[in-house]
N, C-alpha and C positions, 0 to 999 in steps of 0.2 A: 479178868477181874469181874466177880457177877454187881450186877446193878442192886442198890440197895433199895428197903421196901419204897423210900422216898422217892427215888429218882422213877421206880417205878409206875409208883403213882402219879408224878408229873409228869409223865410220859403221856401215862392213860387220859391226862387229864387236859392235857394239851399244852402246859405250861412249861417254861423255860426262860431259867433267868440269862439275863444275856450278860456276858463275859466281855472284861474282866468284871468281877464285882470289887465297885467300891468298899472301903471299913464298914459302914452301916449295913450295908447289903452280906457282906461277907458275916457279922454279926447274928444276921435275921436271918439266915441258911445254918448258922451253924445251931444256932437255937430252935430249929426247928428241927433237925436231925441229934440233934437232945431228944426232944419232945416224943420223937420215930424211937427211937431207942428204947424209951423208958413205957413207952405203950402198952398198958396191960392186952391189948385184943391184938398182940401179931398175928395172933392163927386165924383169925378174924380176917385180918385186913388180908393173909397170904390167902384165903380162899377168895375172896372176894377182888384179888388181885388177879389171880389164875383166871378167876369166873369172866375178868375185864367188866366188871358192877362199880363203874364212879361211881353211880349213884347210891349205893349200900354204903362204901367208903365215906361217903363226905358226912352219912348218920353218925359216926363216929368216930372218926382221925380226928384227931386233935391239931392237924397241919391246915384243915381245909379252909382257914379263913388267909395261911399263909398259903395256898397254891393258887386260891381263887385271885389271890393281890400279884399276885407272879405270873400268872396265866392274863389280869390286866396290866399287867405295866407300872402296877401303881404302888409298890409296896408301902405300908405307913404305918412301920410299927417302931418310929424312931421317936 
């Protein structure tokens, strides 16, 4: 199964939610790979995912305030 753009950006990015996720959590993952889906700049994020550039990435993913809150621990978008 290949990794989806999400997961590979939280790879890159260092974040990882940890398992199992709660309803709220499980909510705020699935709304965020909404968000990955419906992204007008895939080609975008897929070069700049190859290139391994979080930092180009987080100018404009539409995820990056959820992998920054995943990557802390803290999610708070409940």
């Amino acid at each position: 199964m290949n990794e989806s753009r999400l997961q590979r950006l939280m790879r890159l990015r260092g974040a990882a939610a940890s398992l199992p996720l709660d309803a709220a959590e499980a909510r705020d993952a699935a709304a965020a790979v909404q968000r990955c889906v419906q992204c007008p700049n895939q080609r975008l994020c897929d070069e700049a995912l190859a290139a391994g550039d979080a930092k180009t990435l987080s100018l404009f993913c539409p995820n990056t305030h959820y992998i920054q809150q995943v990557r802390n621990g803290s999610l708070s978008f409940r």
